[in-house]
C-alpha positions as CSV (number, residue, x, y, z in Angstrom):
1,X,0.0,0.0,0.0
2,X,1.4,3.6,-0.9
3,X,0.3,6.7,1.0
4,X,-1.2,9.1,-0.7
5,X,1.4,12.6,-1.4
6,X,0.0,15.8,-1.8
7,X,1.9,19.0,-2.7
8,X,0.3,21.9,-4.1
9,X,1.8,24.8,-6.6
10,X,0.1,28.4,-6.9
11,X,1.6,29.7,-10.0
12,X,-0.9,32.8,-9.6
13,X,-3.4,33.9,-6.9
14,X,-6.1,32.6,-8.7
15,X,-5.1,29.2,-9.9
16,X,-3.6,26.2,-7.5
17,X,-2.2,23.0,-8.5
18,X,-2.5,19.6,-6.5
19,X,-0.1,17.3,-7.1
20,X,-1.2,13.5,-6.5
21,X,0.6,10.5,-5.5
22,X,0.6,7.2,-4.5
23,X,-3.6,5.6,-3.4
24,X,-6.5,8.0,-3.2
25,X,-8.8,5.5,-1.0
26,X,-11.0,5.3,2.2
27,X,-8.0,5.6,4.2
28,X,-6.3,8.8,2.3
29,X,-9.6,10.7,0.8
30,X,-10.3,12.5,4.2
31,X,-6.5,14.2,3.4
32,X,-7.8,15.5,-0.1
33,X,-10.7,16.5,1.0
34,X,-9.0,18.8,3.7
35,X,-6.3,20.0,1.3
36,X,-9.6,20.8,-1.1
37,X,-11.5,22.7,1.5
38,X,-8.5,24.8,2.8
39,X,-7.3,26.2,-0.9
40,X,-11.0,26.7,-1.5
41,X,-11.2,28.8,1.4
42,X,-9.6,31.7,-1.0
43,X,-11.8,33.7,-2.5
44,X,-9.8,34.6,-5.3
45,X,-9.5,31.3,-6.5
46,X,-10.8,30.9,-10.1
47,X,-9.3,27.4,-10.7
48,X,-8.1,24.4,-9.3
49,X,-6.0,21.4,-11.4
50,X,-5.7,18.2,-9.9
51,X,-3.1,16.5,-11.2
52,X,-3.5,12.8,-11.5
53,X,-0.4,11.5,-13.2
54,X,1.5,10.1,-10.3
55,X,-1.7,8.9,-8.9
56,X,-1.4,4.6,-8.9
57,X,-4.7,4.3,-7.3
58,X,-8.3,5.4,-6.9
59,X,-11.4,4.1,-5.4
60,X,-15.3,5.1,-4.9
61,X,-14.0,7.4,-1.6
62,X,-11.9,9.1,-4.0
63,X,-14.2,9.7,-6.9
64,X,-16.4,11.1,-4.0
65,X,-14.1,13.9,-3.5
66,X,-13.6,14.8,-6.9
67,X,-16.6,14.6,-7.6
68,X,-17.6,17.3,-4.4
69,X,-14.6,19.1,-5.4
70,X,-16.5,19.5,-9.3
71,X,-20.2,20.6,-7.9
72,X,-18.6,23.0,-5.2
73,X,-16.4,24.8,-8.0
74,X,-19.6,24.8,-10.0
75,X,-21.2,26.7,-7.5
76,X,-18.7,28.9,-6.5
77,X,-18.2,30.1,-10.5
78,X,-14.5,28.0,-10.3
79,X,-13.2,25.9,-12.4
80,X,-11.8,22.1,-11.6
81,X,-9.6,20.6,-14.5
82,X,-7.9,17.1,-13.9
83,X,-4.6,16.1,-15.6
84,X,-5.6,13.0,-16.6
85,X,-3.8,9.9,-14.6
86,X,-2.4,6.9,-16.1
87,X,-4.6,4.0,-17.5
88,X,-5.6,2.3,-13.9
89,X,-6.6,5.7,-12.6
90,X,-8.4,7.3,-15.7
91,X,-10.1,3.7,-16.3
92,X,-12.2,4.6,-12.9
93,X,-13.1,7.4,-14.2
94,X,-14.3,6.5,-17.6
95,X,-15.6,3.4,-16.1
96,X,-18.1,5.3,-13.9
97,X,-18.8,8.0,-17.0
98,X,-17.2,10.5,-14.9
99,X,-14.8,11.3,-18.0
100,X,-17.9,12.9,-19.8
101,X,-19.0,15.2,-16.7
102,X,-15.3,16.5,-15.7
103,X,-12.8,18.4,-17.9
104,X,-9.7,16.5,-18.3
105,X,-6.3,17.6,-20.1
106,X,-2.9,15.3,-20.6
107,X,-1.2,18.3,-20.1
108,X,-1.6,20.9,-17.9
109,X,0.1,23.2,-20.2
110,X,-3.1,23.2,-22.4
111,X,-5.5,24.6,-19.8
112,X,-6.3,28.1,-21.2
113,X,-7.7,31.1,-18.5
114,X,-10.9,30.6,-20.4
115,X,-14.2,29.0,-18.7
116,X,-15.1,25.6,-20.1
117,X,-15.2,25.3,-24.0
């Protein structure tokens, strides 16, 4: 079993990065879901990137907080992109249709200022 590493990047005020690593499950969600709720907390925010690609693991409990993650930036007028993971982890996703209802990029590099196009 791998931990789950979390490191986050603000290239701007309004933008943050977190980095995954390692299992997002029952045991490690509650840790996402407190890094989620304390960069939220900024007001300036206008979008958040998860980045998936060192990610080796993700379960329901994970989707869960994605997926809260996705409805509170749609409420808030922010924006959640994921840099999509490798085949294990993006398989959850497409799996549970999830891959149609969240924007995804391979690269973070192509996610423009823009809203959703």
């Amino acid at each position: 079993m791998s931990a789950l590493q979390i490191s986050l990047e603000t290239p701007s005020d309004d933008r943050v990065v977190i980095l995954l690593g390692g299992e997002l499950d029952l045991a490690t969600a509650p840790e996402l879901q407190e890094s989620l709720r304390s960069v939220e907390s900024n007001d300036a925010l206008g979008l958040v990137v998860l980045d998936l690609r060192k990610l080796q693991f993700i379960d329901s409990s994970g989707l869960r907080v994605v997926i809260g993650a996705d409805s509170r930036a749609r409420k808030s007028g922010r924006r959640l992109v994921l840099v999509r993971g490798g085949e294990a982890v993006h398989r959850v996703f497409r799996l549970t249709l999830l891959d149609q209802r969240l924007e995804f990029v391979d690269d973070p590099r192509e996610i423009r200022e823009s809203s959703r196009e």
